[in-house]
VEXGUZA-908777 format. One record per residue (C-alpha): x negated, y, z. Coordinates in steps of 0.1 Angstrom, whole numbers, padded with zeros to 4 digits, always signed. Example, Ala and Ser with C-alpha at 12.3 -4.5 7.8 and 13.67 -1.06 7.14 Angstrom:
<nodes>
-0123-0045+0078;-0137-0011+0071;
</nodes>
This chain:
<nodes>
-0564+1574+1004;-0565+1561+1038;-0555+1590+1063;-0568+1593+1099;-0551+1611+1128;-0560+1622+1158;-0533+1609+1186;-0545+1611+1225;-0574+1626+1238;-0570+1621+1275;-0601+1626+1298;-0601+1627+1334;-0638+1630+1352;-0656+1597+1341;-0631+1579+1319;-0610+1580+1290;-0595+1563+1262;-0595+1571+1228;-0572+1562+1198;-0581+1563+1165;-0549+1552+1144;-0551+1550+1102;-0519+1556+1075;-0517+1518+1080;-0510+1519+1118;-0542+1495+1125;-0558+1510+1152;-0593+1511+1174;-0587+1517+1211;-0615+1524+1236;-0612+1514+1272;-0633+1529+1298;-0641+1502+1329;-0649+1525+1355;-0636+1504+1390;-0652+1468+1397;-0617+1458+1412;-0596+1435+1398;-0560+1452+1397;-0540+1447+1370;-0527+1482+1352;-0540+1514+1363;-0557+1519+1330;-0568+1546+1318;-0569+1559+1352;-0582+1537+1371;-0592+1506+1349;-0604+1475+1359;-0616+1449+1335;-0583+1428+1343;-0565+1458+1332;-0585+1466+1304;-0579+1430+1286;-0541+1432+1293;-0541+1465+1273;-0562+1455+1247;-0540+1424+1244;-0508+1448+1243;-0529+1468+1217;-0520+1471+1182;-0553+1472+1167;-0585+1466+1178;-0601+1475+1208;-0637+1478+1225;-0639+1474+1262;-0670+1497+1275;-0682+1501+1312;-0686+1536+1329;-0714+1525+1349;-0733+1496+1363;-0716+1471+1385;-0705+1438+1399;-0672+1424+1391;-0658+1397+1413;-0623+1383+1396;-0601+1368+1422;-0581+1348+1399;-0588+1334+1362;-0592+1366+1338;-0565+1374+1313;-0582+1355+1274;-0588+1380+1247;-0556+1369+1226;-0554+1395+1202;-0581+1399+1171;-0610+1425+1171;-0614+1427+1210;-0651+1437+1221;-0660+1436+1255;-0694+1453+1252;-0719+1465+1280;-0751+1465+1259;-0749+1504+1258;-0761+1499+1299;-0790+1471+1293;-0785+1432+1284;-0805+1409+1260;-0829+1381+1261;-0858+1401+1277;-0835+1429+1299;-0816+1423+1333;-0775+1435+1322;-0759+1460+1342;-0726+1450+1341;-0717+1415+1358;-0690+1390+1364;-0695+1370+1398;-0670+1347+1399;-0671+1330+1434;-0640+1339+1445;-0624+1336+1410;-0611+1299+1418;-0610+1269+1389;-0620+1294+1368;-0639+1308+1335;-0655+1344+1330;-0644+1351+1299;-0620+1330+1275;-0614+1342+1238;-0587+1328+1218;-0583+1353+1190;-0607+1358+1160;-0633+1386+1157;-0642+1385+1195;-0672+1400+1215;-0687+1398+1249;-0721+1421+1247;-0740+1427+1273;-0730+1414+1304;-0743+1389+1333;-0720+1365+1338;-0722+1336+1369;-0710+1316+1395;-0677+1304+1375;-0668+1271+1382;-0658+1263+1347;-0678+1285+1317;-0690+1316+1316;-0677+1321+1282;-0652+1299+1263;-0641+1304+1224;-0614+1279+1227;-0588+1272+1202;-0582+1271+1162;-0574+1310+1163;-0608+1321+1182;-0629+1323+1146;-0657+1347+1142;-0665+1351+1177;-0701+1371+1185;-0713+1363+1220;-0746+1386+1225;-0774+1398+1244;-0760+1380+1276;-0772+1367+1309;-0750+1333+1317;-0758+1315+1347;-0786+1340+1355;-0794+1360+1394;-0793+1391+1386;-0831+1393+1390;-0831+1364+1361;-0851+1345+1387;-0826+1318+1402;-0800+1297+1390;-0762+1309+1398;-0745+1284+1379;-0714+1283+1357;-0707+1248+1366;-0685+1239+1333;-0717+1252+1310;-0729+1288+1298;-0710+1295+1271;-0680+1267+1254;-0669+1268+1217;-0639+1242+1219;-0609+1233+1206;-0611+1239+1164;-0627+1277+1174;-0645+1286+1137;-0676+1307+1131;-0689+1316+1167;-0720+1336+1166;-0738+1332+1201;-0772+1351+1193;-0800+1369+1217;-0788+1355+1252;-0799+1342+1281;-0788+1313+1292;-0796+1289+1326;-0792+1267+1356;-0758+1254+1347;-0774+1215+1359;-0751+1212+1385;-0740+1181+1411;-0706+1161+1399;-0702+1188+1369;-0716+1188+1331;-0730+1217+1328;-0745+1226+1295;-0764+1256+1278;-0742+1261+1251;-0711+1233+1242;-0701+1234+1208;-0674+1204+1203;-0640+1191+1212;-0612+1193+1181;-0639+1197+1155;-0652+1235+1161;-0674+1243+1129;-0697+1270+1113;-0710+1281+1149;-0744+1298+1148;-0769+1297+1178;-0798+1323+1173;-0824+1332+1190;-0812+1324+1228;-0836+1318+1259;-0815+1282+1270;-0826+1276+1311;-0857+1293+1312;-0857+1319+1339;-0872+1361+1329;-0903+1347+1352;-0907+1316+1334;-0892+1297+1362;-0872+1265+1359;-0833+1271+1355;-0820+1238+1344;-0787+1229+1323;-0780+1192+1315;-0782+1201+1278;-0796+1231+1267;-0772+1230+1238;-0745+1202+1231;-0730+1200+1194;-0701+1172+1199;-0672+1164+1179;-0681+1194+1156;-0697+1201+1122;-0718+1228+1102;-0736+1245+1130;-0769+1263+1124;-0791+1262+1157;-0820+1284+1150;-0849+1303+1168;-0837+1293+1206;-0864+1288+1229;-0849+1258+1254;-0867+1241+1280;-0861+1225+1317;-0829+1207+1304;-0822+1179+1325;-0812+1157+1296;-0820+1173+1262;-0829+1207+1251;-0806+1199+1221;-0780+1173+1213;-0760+1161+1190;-0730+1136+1189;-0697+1129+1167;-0711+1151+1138;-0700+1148+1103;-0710+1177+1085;-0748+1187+1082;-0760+1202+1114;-0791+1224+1110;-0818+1228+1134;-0849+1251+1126;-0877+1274+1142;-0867+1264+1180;-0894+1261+1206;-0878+1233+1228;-0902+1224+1259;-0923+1250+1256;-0924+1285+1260;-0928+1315+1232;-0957+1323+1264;-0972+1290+1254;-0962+1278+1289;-0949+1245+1294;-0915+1242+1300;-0907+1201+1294;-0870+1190+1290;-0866+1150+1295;-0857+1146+1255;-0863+1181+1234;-0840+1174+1207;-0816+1138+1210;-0791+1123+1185;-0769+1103+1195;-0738+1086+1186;-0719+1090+1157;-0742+1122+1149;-0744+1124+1111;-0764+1145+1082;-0785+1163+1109;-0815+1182+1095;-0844+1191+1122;-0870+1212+1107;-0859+1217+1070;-0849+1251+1066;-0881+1259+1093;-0904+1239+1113;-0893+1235+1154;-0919+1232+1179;-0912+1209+1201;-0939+1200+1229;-0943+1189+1267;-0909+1171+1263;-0913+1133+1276;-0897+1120+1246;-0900+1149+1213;-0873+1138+1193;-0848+1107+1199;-0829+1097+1174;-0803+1067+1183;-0771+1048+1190;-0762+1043+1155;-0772+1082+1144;-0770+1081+1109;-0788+1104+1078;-0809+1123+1104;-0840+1141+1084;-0869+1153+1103;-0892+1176+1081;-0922+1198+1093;-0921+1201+1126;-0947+1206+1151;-0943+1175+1176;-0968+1180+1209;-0981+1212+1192;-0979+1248+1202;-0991+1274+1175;-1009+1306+1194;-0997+1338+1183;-0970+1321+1169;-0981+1312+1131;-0976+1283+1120;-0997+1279+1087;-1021+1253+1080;-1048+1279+1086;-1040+1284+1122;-1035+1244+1132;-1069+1243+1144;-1064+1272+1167;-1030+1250+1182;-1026+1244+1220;-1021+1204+1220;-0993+1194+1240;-0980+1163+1240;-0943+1149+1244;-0955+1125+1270;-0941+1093+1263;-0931+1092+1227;-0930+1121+1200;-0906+1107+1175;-0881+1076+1191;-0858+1061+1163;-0840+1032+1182;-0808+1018+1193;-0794+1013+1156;-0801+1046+1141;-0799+1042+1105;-0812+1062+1072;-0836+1076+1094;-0861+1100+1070;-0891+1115+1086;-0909+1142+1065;-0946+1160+1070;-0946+1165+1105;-0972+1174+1130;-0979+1147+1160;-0997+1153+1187;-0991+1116+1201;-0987+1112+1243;-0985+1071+1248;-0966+1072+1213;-0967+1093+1182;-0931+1072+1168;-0916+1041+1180;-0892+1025+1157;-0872+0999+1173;-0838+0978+1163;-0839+1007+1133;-0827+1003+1100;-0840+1020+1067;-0862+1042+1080;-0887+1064+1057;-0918+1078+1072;-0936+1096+1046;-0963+1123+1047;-0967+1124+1087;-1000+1131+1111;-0999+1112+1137;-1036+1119+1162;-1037+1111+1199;-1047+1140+1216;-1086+1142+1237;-1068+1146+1266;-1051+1116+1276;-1049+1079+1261;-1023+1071+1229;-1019+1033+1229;-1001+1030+1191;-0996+1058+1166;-0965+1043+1151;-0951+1014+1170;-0922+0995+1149;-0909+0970+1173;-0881+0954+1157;-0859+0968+1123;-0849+0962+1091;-0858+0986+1060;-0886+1004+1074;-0910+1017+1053;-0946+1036+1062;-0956+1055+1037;-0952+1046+1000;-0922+1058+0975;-0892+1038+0983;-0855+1044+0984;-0852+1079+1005;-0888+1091+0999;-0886+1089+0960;-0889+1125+0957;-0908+1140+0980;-0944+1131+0977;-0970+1158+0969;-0994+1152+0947;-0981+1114+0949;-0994+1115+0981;-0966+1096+1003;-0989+1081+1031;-0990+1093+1067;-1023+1099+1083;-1029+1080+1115;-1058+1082+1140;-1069+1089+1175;-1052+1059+1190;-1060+1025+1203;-1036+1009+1176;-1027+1030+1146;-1001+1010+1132;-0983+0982+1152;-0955+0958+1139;-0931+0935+1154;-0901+0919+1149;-0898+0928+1116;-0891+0911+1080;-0901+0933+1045;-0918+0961+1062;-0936+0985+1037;-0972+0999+1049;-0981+1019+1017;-1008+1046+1009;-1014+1058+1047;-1052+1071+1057;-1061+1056+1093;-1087+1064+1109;-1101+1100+1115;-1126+1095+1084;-1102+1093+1063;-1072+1109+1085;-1075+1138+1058;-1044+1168+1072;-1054+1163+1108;-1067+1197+1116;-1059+1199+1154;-1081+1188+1181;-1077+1150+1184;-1095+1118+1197;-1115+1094+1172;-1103+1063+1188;-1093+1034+1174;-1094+0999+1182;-1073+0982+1156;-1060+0999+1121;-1030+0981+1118;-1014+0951+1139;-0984+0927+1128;-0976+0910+1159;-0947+0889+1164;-0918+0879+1140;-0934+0899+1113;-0926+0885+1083;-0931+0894+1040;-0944+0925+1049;-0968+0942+1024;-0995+0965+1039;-1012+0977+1005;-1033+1009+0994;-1039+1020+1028;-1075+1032+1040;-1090+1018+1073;-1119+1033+1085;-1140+1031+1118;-1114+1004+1137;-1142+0990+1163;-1123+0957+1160;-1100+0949+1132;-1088+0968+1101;-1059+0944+1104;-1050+0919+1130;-1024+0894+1126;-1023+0885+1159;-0984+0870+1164;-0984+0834+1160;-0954+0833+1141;-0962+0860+1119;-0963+0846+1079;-0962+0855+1041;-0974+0888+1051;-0994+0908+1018;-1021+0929+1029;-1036+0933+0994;-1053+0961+0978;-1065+0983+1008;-1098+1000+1009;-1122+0992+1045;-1147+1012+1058;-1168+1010+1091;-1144+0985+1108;-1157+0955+1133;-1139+0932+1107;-1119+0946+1081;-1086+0914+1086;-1087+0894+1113;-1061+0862+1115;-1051+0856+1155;-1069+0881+1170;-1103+0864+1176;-1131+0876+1151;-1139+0857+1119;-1118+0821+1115;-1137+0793+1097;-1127+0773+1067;-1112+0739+1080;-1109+0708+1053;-1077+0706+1039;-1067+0739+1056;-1037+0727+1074;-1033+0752+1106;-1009+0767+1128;-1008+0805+1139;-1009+0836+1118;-1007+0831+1080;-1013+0793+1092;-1048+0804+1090;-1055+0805+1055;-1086+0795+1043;-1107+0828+1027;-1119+0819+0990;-1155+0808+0984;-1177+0828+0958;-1198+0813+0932;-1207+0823+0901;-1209+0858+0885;-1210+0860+0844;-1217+0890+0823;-1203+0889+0786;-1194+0920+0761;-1162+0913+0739;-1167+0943+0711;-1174+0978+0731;-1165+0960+0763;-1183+0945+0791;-1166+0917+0809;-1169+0904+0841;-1164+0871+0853;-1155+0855+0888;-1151+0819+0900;-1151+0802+0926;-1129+0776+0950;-1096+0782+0970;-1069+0771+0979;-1046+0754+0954;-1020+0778+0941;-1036+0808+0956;-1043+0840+0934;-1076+0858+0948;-1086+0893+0947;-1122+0910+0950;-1134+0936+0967;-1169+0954+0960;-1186+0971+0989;-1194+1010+0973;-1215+1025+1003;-1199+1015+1033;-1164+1018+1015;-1149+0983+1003;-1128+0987+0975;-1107+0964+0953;-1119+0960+0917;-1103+0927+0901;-1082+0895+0909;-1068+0864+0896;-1047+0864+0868;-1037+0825+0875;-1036+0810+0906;-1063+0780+0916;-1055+0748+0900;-1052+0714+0914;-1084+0713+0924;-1087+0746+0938;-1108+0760+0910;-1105+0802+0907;-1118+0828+0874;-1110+0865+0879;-1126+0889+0851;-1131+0922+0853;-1141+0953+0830;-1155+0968+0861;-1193+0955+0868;-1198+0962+0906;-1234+0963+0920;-1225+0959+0953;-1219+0925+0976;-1187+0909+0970;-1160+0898+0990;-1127+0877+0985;-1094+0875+1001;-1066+0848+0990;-1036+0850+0985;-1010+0818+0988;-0979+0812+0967;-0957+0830+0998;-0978+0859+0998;-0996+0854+1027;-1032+0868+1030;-1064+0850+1046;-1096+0869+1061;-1118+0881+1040;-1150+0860+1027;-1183+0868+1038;-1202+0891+1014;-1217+0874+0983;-1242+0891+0969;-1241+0883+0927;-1270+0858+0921;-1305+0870+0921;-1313+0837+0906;-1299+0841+0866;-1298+0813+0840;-1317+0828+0810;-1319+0809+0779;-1339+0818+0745;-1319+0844+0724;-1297+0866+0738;-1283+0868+0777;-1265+0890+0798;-1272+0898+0835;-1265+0925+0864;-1299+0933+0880;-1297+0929+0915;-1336+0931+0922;-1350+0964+0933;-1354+0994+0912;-1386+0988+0896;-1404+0989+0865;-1392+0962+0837;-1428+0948+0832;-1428+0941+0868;-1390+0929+0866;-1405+0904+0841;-1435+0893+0851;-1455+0862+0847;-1444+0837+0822;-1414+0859+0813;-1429+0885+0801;-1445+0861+0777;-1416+0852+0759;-1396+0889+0765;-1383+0910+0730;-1364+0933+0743;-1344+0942+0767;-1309+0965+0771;-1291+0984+0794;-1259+0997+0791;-1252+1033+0800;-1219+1042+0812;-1223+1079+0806;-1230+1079+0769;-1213+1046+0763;-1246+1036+0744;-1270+1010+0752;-1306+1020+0760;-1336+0999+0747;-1370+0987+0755;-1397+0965+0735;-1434+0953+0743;-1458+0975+0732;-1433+1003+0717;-1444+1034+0728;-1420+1062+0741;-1394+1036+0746;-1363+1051+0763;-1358+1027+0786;-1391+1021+0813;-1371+1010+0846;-1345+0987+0859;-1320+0998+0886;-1301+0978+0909;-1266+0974+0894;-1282+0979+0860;-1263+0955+0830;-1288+0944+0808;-1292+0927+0773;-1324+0909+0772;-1335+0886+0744;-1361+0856+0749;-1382+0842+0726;-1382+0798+0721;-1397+0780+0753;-1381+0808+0781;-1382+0791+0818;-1340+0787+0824;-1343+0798+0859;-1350+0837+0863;-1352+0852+0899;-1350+0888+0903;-1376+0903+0929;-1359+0911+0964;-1346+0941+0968;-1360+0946+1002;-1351+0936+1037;-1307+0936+1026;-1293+0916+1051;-1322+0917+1077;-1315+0931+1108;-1347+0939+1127;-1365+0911+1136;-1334+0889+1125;-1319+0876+1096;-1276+0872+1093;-1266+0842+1077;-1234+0840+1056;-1218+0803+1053;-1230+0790+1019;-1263+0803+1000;-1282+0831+1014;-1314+0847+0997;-1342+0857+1020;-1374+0870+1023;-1396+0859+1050;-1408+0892+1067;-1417+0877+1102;-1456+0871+1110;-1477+0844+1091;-1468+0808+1108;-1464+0774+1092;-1433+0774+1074;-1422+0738+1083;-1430+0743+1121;-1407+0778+1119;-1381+0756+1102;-1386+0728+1133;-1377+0758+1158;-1350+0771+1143;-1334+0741+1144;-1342+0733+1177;-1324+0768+1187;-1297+0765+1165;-1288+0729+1158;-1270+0724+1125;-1268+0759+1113;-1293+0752+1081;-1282+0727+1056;-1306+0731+1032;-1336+0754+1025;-1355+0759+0991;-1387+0779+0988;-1403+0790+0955;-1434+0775+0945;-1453+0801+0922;-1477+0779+0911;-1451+0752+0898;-1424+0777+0889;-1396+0764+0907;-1378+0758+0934;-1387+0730+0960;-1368+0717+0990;-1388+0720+1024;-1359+0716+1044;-1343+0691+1059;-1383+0675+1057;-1373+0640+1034;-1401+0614+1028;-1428+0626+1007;-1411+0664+1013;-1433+0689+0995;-1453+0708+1022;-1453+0747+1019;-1482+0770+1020;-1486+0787+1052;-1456+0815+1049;-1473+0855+1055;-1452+0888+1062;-1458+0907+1026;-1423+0892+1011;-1434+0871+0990;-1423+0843+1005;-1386+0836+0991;-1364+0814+1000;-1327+0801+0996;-1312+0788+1027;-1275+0771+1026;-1259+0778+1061;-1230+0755+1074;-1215+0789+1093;-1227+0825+1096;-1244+0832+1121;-1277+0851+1134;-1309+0836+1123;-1335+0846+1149;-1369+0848+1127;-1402+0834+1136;-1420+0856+1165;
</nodes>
């Protein structure tokens, strides 16, 4: 049992020193500061803090160092280091901490090449005090012996009114040399920015100093608010294992935190760099910056950081390898400080200025993780990069100023926007790996880049689903592969409400680029190759610029069979030899993929694609050529109103109107109708109707209905379904697709081959041919171009019943007849 005596009381007015001493002769030792000289001896009598640290150094055991009242210490020479374990230099009895003004300070003007406080010995602490005007650092923990050090509730750097800058000119506080386990918590800590000196926050580095923890610390912030610069706010070099957590750091002249020559993993969580706890800006050039040789640095994974108002949010670069950036808030500022998805809509949006996220400069095994952009000019620029993972981000341009691209890759290998690939095979939700994009004039830009990945991202702010802050609905162009972009695949993304292009190929030199299986809505033109609106088919398609061009597919024919249970849908069409083809059904205002080719064209450029899906929607085809490379999209095809029926049994989609079926088959139809069939999805059963059955189930047709109808001997072949209203019209004009167009004349009564004469007059060349439907012959009849002994047309009326197939040689608005 451990056995405690009583040795020396000694007291003498206003000081003392007490000595505790156990059975093992370790010892505590108290020792009063009551003079602000700086003689050496005296103590306990009359102690300076010169002559404190030289006995606590001669001590035994360990020793606290307390002050008898407030005052101002002015060194003349370099203060003895703590060299022996367990010393405590501790004011924080008299005032100190992030929010109150010390009472005890260190001035050291007059102290020469010097620092405030050195520790070399483990289990150190400084508590408490304001320490300034040194002209190396306020506090160093220097050496392989200084482990465990505890540097709190300090002013470094700091006027005493916490208002001005009185710099220690070799940084705030120094963890150097091999020094272990330094704990620098609840300080306050400024203006060591200083001419033909590096003065930073807080150094950790030099001879591999690990395990330090930074917590909690005010880093160049002034108790006003005011501006109190350091070059870093804190500098981790040449170290490893450091935890940098809950500092608030702004005004740095270079970056609120940096990182260099790391090779263990460095943590950084739940800072507030650029902006104040106040929500009051306080914008350091680069908030946090990783530089060379940094290594395993995680930003945001035990705990999001906000980090806003910076120019550039977080720059990772120089060949900074295994960075991961996870959940942070990047240009936003939560109010009241919560940070749950329930309170982003209540966030202050403040952008990092010029770029949120910047990996460049040969950073490699770069992973970027759900966080929060609110974009400046940039949300993230990618550039000379390698493998680099951007999964589950927003990315919105804020209201209040102009975002040009939301991620900008300019040049890279391995870089991969959303999807599941190599680092980000683990850490979807939900298998939801996309980033969502909007607010900016270009979502998505690429250049200088081969085998990019563009998978599963939302863009556009109809789609943009987990943007919940205030942010523009701009967008010009979805996504953009500019120059040298090369076998990239841009697949399973949704573009919605680009007022130009979905995507734009716009670099000359881009090629064998697959943008396959994406889903369009609301954009001026869903892919656009070169940059300048639709691109015609050419003969023989041979063609320089992006994707050389490629010819889009041309839509034909549309069969309906049923193999057993199954309906089957079937494709075909011309394209380019050796091209596969895909289709795309417009649902709404949504275009969605549905089918493609199983083999490419043939020779002759021949295409089938069959599909269990029937789509009642107009059609639209991309190709697809043996390198990958994807053309513009077709114009919409609308499945042929016009149906080959024969007697017996044949299949068709309805594309007429919804109507009654005897009014679907009127007229010399109806003679020879038995029954008709549709199929119902919902109770997988086909639904039947008969002449003069009564109570049949079936009474109506509906656009997109499949149908079974059976004909008796003698059927007309040609069936043509009822328009379905004015689809396609636009006012008092008609748009033209190249190739067949069904129309219905809805302009005012006028003599059909004078309109025809007009038109062409207006727009020379645009019609090729133009049929009209004669009732009383029951078929179709060329009235245009007008041949010799052309049949002449009945005087055409407004009602719709004049119907017509026109063959366009390029799409284009039709003006009607007046």
């Amino acid at each position: 049992m451990a056995r405690c005596l009583l040795t020396a009381v000694l007291a003498l007015g206003a000081w003392c020193v007490l000595s505790v001493v156990s059975a093992s002769a370790q010892g505590t030792h108290e020792w009063l500061v009551n003079s602000d000289g700086d003689d050496s001896g005296g103590c306990p009598q009359q102690c300076t803090l010169r002559a404190a640290i030289e006995a606590a150094n001669a001590s035994e055991g360990g020793d606290r160092i307390r002050f008898a009242r407030g005052m101002t210490i002015r060194p003349q020479s370099w203060l003895p280091a703590l060299a022996t374990a367990d010393i405590a230099i501790d004011a924080s009895d008299l005032g100190g901490g992030v929010d109150q003004v010390p009472q005890v300070w260190l001035q050291g003007a007059e102290a020469g090449d010097a620092a405030g406080i050195e520790i070399t010995a483990a289990r150190a602490q400084v508590r408490g005090l304001g320490i300034s005007g040194f002209q190396r650092y306020g506090v160093g923990v220097v050496g392989a012996g200084a482990v465990d050090a505890l540097i709190e509730g300090n002013w470094i750097g700091l006027s005493s009114d916490g208002r001005r800058a009185e710099p220690n000119r070799l940084s705030g506080v120094a963890v150097v040399g091999g020094a272990a386990g330094a704990r620098i918590v609840g300080n306050r800590i400024g203006g060591n920015s200083v001419t033909a000196r590096t003065g930073h926050g807080i150094v950790v580095g030099g001879g591999g100093s690990i395990n330090a923890e930074l917590i909690e610390n005010v880093i160049g912030i002034g108790i006003d608010g005011s501006a109190l610069p350091n070059d870093d706010g804190i500098l981790i070099v040449d170290s490893g294992h450091a935890t940098v957590r809950g500092n608030v750091i702004g005004f740095s002249a270079v970056a609120g935190i940096e990182v260099r020559e790391t090779r263990i993993p460095i943590d950084i969580s739940s800072n507030w760099v650029g902006v104040q706890r106040s929500g009051e800006t306080a914008a350091n050039d680069v908030g946090i910056f990783l530089g060379p040789g940094s290594a395993a640095v995680r930003v945001g994974a035990s705990a999001a950081n906000v980090i806003a108002g910076n120019r550039v949010g977080i720059a990772v670069e120089q060949g900074a390898r295994d960075a991961e950036l996870w959940n942070n808030w990047i240009g936003l500022v939560p109010r009241g400080g919560s940070m749950s998805s329930t309170d982003l809509p209540r966030a202050r949006v403040l952008p990092n200025a010029e770029r949120g996220i910047s990996i460049i400069a040969d950073a490699a095994n770069t992973l970027v993780v759900n966080n929060l952009v609110a974009a400046g000019n940039y949300g993230i620029v990618v550039a000379n990069a390698h493998t680099v993972s951007l999964i589950r981000n927003v990315v919105a341009g804020a209201r209040n100023g102009r975002t040009q691209v939301g991620i900008d890759v300019r040049a890279g290998t391995g870089v991969e926007i959303g999807g599941k690939r190599g680092l980000g095979n683990d850490i979807c939700r939900n298998d939801v790996c996309g980033n969502d994009i909007c607010g900016a004039e270009v979502a998505v830009r690429l250049a200088m880049i081969e085998e990019a990945q563009v998978l599963r991202n939302r863009i556009g702010p109809d789609v943009a689903e987990r943007v919940r802050f205030d942010s523009d609905d701009r967008m010009d162009t979805g996504i953009e592969l500019g120059a040298g972009v090369v076998r990239t695949k841009v697949q399973q993304n949704q573009i919605a409400g680009a007022a130009g292009a979905g995507i734009a190929v716009t670099g000359r030199n881009a090629r064998d680029n697959e943008l396959t299986q994406n889903a369009y809505t609301g954009n001026g033109i869903d892919i656009d190759l070169g940059g300048d609106g639709p691109t015609r088919n050419d003969p023989g398609d041979v063609d320089s610029g992006p994707h050389g061009l490629l010819n889009y597919p041309i839509l034909e024919s549309h069969t309906v069979i049923q193999k057993g249970n199954q309906l089957h849908s079937t494709f075909s069409g011309t394209a380019q030899p050796g091209a596969h083809v895909q289709l795309y059904v417009l649902d709404g205002s949504r275009m969605n993929p549905f089918a493609q080719t199983i083999r490419p064209a043939d020779l002759n450029g021949r295409w089938e694609a069959v599909s269990l899906e029937l789509p009642t929607g107009s059609i639209r085809a991309l190709a697809i050529s043996r390198t990958r490379a994807t053309s513009e999209f077709s114009p919409p095809w609308e499945p042929t109103r016009r149906v080959k029926v024969r007697s017996g049994v044949s299949y068709l989609v309805w594309r007429g109107a919804d109507t009654s079926i005897e009014q679907a088959f009127a007229g010399r139809f109806a003679e020879a109708l038995e029954t008709v069939w549709r199929w119902d999805a919902a109770s997988q059963d086909w639904q039947g109707w008969a002449p003069n059955v009564p109570g049949a189930e079936l009474t109506r047709v509906r656009h997109g209905d499949v149908l079974t109808v059976e004909f008796r001997q003698g059927v007309p072949e040609n069936f043509f379904m009822p328009p379905r209203g004015a689809a396609g019209e636009r006012g008092a004009a008609v748009w033209l697709y190249e190739g067949l167009n069904e129309v219905s004349w809805l302009a005012g009564p006028v003599d059909g081959v004078e309109a025809l004469t007009a038109l062409d007059r207006a727009q020379p060349r645009l019609l090729s041919v133009v049929w009209q439907w004669d009732d009383r012959q029951g078929r179709w009849r060329v009235v245009w171009p007008r041949l010799s002994a052309s049949w002449t047309p009945p005087r055409w009326t407004a009602d719709g019943s004049v119907r017509l197939w026109i063959r366009a040689s390029r799409s284009e608005l039709w003006l009607q007849w007046p």
